[in-house]
N, CA, C and O atoms as CSV, one atom per row, in Angstrom:
chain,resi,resn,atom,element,x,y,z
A,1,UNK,N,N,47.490,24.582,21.465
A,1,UNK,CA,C,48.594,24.971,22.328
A,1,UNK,C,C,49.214,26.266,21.823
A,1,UNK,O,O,49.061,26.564,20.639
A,2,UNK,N,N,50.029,27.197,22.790
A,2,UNK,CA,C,50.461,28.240,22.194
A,2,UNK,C,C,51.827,27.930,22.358
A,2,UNK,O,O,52.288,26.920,22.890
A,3,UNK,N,N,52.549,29.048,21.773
A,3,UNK,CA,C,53.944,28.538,21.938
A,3,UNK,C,C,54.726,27.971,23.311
A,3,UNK,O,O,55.434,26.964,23.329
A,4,UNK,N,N,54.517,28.609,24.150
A,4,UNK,CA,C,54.777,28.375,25.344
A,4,UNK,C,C,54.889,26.854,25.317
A,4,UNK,O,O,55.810,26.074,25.073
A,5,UNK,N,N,53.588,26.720,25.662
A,5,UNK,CA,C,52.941,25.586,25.464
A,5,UNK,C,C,53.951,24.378,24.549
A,5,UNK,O,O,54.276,23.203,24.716
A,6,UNK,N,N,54.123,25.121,23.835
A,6,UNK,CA,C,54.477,23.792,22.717
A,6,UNK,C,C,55.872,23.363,22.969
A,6,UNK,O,O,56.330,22.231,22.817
A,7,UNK,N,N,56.616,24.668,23.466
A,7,UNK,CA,C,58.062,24.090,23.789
A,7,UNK,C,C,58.197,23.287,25.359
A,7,UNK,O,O,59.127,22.481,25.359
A,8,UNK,N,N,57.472,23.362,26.621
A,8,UNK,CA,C,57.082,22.975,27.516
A,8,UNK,C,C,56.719,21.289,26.514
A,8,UNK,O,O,57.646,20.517,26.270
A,9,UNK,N,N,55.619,21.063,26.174
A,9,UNK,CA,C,55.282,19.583,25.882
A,9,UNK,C,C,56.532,19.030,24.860
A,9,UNK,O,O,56.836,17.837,24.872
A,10,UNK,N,N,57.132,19.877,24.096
A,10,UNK,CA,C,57.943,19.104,23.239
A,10,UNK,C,C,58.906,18.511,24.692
A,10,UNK,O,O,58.644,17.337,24.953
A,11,UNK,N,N,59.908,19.137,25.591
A,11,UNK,CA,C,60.339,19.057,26.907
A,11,UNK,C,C,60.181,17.858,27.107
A,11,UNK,O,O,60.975,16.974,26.787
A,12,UNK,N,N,58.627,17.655,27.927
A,12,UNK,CA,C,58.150,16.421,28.411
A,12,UNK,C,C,57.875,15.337,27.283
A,12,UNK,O,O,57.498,14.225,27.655
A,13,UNK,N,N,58.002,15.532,26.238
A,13,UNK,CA,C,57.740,14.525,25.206
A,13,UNK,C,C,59.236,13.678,25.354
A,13,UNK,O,O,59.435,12.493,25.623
A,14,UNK,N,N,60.166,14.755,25.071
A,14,UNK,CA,C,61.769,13.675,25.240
A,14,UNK,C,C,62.327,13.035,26.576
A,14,UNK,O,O,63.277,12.274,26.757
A,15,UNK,N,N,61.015,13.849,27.834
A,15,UNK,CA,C,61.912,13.452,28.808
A,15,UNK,C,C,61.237,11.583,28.533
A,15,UNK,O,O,61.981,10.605,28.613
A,16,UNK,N,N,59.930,11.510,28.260
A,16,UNK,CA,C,58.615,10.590,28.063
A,16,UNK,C,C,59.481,9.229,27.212
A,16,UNK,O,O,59.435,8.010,27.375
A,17,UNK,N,N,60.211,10.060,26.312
A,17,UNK,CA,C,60.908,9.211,25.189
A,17,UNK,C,C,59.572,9.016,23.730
A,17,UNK,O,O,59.542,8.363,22.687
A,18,UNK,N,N,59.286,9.309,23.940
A,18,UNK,CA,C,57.667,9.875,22.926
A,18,UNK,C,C,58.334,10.677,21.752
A,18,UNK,O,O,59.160,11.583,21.858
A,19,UNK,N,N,57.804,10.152,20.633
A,19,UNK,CA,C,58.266,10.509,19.154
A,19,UNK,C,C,58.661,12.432,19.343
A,19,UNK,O,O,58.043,13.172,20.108
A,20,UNK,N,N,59.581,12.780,18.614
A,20,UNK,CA,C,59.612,14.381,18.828
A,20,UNK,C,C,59.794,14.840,16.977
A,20,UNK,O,O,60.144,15.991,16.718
A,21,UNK,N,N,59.532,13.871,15.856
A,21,UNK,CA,C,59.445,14.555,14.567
A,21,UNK,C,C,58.353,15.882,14.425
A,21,UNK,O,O,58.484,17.019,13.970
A,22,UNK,N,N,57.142,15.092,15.092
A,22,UNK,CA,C,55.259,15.691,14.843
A,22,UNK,C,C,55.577,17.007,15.340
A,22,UNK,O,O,54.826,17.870,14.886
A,23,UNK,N,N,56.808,17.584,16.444
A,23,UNK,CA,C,57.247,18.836,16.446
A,23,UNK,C,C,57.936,19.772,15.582
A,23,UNK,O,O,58.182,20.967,15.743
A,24,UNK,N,N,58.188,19.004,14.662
A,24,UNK,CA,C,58.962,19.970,13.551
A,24,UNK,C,C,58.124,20.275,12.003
A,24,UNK,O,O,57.597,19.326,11.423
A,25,UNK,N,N,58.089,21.161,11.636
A,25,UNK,CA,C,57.291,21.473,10.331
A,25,UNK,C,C,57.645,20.208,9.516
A,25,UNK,O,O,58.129,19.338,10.241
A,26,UNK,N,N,57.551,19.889,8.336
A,26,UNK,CA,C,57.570,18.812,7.231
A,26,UNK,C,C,57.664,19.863,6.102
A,26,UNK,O,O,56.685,20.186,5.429
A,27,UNK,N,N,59.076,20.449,5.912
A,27,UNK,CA,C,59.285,21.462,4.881
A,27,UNK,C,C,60.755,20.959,5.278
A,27,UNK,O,O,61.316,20.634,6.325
A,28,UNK,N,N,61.115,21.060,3.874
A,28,UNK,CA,C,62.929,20.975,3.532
A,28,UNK,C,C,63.691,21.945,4.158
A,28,UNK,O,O,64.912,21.849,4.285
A,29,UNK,N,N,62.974,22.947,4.585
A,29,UNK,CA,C,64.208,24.348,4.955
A,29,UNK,C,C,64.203,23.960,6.672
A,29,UNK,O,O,64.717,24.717,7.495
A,30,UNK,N,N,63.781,23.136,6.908
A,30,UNK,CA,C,63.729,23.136,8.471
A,30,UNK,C,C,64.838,22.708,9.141
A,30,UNK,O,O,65.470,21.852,8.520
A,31,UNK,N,N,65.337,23.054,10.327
A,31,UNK,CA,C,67.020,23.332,10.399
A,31,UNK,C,C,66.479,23.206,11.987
A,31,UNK,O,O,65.688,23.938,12.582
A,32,UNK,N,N,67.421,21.630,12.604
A,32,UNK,CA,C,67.754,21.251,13.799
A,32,UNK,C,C,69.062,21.566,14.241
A,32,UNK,O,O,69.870,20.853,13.646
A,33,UNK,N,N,69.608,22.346,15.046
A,33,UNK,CA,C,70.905,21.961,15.100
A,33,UNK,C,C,71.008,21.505,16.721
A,33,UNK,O,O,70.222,22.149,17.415
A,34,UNK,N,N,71.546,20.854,17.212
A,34,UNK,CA,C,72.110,19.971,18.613
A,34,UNK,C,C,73.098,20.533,19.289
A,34,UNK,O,O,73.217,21.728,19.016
A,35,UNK,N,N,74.023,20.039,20.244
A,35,UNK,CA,C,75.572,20.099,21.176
A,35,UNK,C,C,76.237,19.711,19.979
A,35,UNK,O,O,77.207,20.416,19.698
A,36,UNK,N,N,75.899,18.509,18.972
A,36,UNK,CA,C,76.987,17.972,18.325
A,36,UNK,C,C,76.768,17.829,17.081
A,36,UNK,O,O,77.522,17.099,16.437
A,37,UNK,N,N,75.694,18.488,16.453
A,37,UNK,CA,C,74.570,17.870,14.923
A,37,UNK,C,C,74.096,19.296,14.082
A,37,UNK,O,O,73.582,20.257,14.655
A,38,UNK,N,N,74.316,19.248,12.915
A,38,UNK,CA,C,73.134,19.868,12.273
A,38,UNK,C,C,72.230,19.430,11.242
A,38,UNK,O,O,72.868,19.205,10.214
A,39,UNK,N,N,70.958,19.212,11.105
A,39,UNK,CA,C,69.928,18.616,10.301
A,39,UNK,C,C,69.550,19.504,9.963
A,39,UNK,O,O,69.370,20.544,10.596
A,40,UNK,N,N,69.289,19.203,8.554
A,40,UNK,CA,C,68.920,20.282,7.789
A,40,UNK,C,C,67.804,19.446,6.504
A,40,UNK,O,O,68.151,18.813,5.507
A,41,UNK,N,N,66.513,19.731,6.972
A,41,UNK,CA,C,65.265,19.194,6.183
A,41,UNK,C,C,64.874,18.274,6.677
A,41,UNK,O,O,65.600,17.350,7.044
A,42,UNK,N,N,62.905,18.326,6.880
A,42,UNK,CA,C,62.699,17.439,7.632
A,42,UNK,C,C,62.637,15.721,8.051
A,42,UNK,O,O,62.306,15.205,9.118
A,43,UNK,N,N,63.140,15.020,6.632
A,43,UNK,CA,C,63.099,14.150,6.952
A,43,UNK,C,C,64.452,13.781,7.504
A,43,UNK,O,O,64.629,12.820,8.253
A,44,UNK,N,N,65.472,14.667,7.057
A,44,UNK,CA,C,67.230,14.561,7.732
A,44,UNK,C,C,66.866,14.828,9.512
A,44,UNK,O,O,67.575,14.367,10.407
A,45,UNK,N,N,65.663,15.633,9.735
A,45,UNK,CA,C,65.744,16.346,11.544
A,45,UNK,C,C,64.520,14.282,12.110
A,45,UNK,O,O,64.662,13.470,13.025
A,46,UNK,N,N,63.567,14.377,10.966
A,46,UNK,CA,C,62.888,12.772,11.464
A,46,UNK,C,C,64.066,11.847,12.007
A,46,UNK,O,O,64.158,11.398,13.150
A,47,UNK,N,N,64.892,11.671,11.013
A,47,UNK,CA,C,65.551,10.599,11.172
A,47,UNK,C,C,66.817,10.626,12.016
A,47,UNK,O,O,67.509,9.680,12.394
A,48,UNK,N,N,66.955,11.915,12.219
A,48,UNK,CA,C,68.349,11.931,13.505
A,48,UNK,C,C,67.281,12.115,15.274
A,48,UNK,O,O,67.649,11.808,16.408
A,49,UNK,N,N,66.258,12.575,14.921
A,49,UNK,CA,C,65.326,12.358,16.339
A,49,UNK,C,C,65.069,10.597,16.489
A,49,UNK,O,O,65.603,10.007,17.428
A,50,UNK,N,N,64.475,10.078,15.791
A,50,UNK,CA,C,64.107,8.632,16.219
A,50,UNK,C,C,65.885,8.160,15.934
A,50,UNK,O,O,65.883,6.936,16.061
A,51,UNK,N,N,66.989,8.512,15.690
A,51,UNK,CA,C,68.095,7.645,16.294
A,51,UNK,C,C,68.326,8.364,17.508
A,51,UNK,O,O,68.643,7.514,18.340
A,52,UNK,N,N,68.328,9.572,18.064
A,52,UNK,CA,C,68.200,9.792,19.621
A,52,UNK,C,C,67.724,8.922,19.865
A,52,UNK,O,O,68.316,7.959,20.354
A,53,UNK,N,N,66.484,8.951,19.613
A,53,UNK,CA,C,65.474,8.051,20.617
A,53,UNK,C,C,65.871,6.720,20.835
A,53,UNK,O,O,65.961,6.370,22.012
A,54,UNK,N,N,66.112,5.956,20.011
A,54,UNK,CA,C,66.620,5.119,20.130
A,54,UNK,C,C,68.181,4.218,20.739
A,54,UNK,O,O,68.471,3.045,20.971
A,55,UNK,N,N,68.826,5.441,20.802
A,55,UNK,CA,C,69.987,5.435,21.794
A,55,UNK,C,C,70.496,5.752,22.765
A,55,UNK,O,O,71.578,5.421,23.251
A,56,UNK,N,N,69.255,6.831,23.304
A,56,UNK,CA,C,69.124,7.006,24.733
A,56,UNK,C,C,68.089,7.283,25.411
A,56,UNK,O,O,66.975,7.442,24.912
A,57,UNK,N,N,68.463,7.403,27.106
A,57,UNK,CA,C,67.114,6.786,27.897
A,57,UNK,C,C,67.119,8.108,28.953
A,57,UNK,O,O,67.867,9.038,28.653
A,58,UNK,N,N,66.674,8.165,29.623
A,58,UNK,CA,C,66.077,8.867,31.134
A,58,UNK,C,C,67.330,9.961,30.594
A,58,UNK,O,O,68.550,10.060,30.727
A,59,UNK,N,N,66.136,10.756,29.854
A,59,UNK,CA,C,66.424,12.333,29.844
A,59,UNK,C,C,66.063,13.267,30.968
A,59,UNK,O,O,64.972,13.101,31.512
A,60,UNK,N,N,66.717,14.058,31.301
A,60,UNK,CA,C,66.334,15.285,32.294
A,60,UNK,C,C,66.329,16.499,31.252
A,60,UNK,O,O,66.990,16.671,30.228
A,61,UNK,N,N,65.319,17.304,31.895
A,61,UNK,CA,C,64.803,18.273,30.529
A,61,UNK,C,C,64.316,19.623,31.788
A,61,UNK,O,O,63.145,19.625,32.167
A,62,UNK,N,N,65.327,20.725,32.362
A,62,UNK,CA,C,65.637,21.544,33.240
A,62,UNK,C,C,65.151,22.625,32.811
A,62,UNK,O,O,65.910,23.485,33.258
A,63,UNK,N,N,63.859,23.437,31.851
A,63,UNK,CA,C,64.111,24.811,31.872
A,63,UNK,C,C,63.818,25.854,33.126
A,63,UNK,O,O,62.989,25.946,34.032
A,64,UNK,N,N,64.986,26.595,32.654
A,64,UNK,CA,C,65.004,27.796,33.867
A,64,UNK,C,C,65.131,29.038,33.284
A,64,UNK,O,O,65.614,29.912,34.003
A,65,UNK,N,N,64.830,29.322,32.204
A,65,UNK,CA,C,64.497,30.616,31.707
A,65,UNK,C,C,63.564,31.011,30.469
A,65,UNK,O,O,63.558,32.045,29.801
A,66,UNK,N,N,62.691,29.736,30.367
A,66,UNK,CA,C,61.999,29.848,28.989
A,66,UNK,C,C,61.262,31.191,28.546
A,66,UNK,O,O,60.404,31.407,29.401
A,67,UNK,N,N,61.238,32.148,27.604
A,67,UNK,CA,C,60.589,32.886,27.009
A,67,UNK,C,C,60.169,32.765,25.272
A,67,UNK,O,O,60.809,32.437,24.273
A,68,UNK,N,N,58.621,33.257,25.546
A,68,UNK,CA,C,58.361,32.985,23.923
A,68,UNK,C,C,58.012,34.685,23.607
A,68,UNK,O,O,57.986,35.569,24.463
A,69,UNK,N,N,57.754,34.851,22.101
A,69,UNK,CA,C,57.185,35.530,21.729
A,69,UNK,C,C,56.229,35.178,20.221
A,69,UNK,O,O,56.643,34.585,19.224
A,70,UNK,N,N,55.132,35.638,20.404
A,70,UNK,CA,C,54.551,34.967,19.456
A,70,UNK,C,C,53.944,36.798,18.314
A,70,UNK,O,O,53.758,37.960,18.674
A,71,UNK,N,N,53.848,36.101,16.970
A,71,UNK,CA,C,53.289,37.546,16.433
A,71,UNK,C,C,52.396,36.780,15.367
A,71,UNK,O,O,52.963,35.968,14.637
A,72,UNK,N,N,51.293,36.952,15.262
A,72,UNK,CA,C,50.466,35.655,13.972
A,72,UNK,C,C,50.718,34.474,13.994
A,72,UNK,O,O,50.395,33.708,14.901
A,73,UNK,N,N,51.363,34.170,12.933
A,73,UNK,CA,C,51.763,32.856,12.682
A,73,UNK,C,C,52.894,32.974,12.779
A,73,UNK,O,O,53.389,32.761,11.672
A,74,UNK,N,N,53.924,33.291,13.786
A,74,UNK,CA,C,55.479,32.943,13.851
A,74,UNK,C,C,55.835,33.539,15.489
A,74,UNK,O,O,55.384,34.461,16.168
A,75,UNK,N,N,56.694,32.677,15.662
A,75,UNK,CA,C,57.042,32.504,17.087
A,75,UNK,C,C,58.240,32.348,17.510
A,75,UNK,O,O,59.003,31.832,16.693
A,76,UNK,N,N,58.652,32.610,18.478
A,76,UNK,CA,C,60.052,32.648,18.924
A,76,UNK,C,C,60.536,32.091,20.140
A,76,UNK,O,O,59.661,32.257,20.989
A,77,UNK,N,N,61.396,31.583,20.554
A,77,UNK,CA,C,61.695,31.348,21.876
A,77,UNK,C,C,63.447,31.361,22.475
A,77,UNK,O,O,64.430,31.315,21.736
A,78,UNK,N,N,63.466,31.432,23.889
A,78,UNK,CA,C,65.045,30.949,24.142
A,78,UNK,C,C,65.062,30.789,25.466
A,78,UNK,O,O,64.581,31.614,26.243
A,79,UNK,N,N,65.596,29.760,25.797
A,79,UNK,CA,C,65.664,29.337,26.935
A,79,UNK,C,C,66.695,28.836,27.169
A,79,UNK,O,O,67.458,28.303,26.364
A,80,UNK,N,N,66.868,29.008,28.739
A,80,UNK,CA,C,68.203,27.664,29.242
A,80,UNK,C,C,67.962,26.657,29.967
A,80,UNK,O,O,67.154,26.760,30.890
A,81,UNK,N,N,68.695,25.320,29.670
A,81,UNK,CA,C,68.244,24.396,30.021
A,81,UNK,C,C,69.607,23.321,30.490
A,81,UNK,O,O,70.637,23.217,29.824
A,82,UNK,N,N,69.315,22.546,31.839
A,82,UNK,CA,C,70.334,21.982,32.192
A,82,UNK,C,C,69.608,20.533,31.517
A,82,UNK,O,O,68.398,20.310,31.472
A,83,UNK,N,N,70.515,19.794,31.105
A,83,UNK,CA,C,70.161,18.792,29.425
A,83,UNK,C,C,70.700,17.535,30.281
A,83,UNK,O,O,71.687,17.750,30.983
A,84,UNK,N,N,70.159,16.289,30.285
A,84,UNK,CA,C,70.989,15.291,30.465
A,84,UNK,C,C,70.309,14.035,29.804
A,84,UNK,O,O,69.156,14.008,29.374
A,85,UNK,N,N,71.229,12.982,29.795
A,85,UNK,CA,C,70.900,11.546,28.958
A,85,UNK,C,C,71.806,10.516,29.474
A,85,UNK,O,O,72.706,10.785,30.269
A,86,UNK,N,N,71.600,9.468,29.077
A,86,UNK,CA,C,72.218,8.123,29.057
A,86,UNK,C,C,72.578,7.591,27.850
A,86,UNK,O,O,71.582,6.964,27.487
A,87,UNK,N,N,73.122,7.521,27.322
A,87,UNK,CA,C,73.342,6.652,25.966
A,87,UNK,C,C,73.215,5.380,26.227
A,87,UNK,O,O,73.763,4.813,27.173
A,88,UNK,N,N,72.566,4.915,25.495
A,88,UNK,CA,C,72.250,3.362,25.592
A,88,UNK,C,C,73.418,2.531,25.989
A,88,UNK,O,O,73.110,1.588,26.718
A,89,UNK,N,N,74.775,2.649,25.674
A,89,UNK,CA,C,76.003,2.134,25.575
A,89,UNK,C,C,76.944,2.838,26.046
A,89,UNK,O,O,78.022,2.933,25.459
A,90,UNK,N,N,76.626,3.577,27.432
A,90,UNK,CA,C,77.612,4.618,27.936
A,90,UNK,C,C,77.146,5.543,29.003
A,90,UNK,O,O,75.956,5.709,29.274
A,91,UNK,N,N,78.286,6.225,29.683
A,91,UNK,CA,C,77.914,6.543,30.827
A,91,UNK,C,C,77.277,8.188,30.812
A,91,UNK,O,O,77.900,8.949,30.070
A,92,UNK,N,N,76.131,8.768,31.544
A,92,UNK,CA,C,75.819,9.638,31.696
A,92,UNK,C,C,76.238,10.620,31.465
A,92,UNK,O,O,77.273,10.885,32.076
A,93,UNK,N,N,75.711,11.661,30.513
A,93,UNK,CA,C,76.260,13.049,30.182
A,93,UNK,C,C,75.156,14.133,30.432
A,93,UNK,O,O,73.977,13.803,30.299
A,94,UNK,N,N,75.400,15.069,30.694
A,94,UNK,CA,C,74.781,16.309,31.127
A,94,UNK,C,C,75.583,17.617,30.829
A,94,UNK,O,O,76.756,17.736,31.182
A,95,UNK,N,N,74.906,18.583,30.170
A,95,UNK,CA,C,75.194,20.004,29.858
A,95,UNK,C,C,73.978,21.213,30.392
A,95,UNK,O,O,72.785,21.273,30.097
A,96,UNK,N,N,74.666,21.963,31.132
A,96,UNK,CA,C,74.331,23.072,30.817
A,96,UNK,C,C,73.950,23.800,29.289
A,96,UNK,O,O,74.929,23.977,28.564
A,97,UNK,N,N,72.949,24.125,28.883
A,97,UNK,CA,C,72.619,24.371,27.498
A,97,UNK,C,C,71.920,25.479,27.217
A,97,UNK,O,O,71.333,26.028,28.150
A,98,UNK,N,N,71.828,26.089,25.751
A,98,UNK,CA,C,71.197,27.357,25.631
A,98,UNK,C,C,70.437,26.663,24.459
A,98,UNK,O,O,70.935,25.934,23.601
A,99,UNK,N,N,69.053,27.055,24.601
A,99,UNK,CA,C,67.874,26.887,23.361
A,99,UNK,C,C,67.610,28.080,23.159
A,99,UNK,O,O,67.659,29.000,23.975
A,100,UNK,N,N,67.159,28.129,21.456
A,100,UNK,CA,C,66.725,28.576,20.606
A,100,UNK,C,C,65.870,28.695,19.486
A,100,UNK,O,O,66.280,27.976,18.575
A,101,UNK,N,N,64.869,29.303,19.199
A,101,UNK,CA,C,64.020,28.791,17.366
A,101,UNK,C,C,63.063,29.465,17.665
A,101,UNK,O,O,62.685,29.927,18.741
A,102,UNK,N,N,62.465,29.529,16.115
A,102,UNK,CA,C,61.609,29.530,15.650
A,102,UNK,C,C,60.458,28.902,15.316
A,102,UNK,O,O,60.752,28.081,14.447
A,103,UNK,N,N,59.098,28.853,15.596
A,103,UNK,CA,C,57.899,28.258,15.483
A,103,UNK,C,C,57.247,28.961,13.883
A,103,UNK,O,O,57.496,29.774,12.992
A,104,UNK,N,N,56.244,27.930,14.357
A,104,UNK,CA,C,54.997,28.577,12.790
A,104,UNK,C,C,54.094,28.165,13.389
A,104,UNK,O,O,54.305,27.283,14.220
A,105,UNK,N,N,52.714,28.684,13.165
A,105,UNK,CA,C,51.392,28.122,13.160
A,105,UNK,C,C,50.822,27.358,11.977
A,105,UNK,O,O,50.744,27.671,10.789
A,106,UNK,N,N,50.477,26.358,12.582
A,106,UNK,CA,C,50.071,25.513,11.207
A,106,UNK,C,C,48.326,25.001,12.058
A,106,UNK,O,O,47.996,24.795,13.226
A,107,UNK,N,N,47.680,24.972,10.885
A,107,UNK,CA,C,46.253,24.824,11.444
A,107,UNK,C,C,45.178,24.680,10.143
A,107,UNK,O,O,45.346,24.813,8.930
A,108,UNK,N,N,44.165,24.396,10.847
A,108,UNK,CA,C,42.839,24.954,9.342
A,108,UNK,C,C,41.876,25.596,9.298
A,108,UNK,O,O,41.170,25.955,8.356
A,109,UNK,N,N,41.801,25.862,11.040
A,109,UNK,CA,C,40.404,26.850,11.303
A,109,UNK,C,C,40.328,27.964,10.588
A,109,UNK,O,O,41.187,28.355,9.797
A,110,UNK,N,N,39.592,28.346,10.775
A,110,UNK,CA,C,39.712,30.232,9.581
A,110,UNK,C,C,40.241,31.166,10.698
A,110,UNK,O,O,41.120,32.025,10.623
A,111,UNK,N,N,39.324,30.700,11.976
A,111,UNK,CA,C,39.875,31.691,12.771
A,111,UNK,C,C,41.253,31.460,14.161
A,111,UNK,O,O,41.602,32.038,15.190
A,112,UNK,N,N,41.704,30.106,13.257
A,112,UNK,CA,C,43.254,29.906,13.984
A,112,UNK,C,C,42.970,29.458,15.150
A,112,UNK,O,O,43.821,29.192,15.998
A,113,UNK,N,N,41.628,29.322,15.313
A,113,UNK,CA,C,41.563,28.486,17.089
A,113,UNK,C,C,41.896,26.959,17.013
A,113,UNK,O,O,42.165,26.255,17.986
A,114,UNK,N,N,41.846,26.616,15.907
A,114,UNK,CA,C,42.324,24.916,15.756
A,114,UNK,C,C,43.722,24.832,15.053
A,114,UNK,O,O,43.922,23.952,14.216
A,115,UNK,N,N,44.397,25.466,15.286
A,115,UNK,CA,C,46.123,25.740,15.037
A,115,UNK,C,C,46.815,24.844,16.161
A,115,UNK,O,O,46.236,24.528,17.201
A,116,UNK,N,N,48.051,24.488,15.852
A,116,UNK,CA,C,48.948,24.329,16.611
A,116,UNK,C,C,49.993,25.066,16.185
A,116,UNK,O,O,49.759,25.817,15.239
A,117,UNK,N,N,51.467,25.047,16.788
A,117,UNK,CA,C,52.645,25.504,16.552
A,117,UNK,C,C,53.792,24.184,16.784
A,117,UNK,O,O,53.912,23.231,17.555
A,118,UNK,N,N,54.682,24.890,15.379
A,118,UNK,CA,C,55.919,23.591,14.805
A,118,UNK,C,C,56.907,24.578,14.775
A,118,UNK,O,O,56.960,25.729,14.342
A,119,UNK,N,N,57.772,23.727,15.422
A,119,UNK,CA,C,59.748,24.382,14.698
A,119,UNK,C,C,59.666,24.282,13.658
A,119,UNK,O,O,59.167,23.347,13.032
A,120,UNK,N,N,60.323,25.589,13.120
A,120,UNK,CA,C,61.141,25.534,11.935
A,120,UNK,C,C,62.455,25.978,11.900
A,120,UNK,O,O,63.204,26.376,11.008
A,121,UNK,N,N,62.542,25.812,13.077
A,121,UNK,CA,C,64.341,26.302,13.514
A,121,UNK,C,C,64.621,26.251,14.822
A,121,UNK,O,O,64.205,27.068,15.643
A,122,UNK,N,N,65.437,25.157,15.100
A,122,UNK,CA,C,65.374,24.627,16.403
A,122,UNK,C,C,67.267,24.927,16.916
A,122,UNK,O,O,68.037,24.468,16.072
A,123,UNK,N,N,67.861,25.503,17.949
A,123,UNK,CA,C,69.011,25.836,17.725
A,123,UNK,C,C,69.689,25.199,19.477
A,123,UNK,O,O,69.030,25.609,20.432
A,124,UNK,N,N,70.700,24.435,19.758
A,124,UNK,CA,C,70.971,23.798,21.130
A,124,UNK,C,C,72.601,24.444,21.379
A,124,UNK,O,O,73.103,24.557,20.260
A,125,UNK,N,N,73.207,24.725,22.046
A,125,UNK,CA,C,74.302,24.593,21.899
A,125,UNK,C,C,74.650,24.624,23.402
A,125,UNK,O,O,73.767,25.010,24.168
A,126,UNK,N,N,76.032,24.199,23.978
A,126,UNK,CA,C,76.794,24.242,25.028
A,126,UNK,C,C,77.370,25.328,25.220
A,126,UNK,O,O,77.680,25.904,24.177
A,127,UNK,N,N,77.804,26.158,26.750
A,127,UNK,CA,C,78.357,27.221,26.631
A,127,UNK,C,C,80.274,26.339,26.483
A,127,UNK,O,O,80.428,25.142,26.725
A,128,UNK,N,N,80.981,26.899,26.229
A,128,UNK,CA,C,82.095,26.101,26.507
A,128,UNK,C,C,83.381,27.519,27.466
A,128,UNK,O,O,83.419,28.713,27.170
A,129,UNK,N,N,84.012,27.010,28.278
A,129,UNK,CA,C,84.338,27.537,29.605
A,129,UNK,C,C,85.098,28.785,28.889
A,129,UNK,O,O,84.329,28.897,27.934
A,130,UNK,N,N,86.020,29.746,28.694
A,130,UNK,CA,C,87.240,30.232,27.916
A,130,UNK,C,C,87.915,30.165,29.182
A,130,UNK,O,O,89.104,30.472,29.265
């Protein structure tokens, strides 16, 4: 997959409810931040994704401006996205949202055709009105 690619399936992976760690590198410097969170290393970004997952349901996952850029092994993206969820124990929330991060290629081919691409810096935030 190329980057594109990868932020598109990560998308459909949360709308799916389908594990979303296997998207993030497995390096300590790796930095999630959310509307309301920041994780910082990957098993701190594992373990705040499977408690999403586990506390909420029928995500809507809206992009309407995705762009990547890719250069070797590092990648970029930002997009906007209208965000919504259910909390297991509560009533429906939805934001307007701005994405952000950084990718890597991680792979073993020599010639990078058996690569994929991982966050290593994943950035969410809300606009808020002034």
């Amino acid at each position: 997959m190329n980057p594109t690619e990868t932020v598109a399936d990560y998308y459909e992976a949360l709308r799916r409810g389908d594990p979303l760690a296997p998207y993030f590198a497995e390096r300590d410097d790796v930095v999630k931040f959310g509307v309301s969170e920041r994780l910082s290393g990957y098993e701190a970004v594992a373990e705040g994704l499977r408690d999403q997952t586990r506390t909420t349901d029928d995500w809507g996952v809206e992009s309407r401006r995705l762009r990547t850029t890719d250069r070797e092994s590092v990648a970029w993206f930002t997009d906007e996205v209208e965000l919504a969820w259910t909390p297991t124990d509560g009533d429906r929330r939805s934001f307007d949202t701005r994405w952000s991060g950084v990718l890597e290629r991680v792979g073993n081919g020599p010639d990078r055709t058996e690569s994929d691409w991982q966050f290593a810096q994943m950035h969410v935030s809300a606009p808020h009105e002034v």
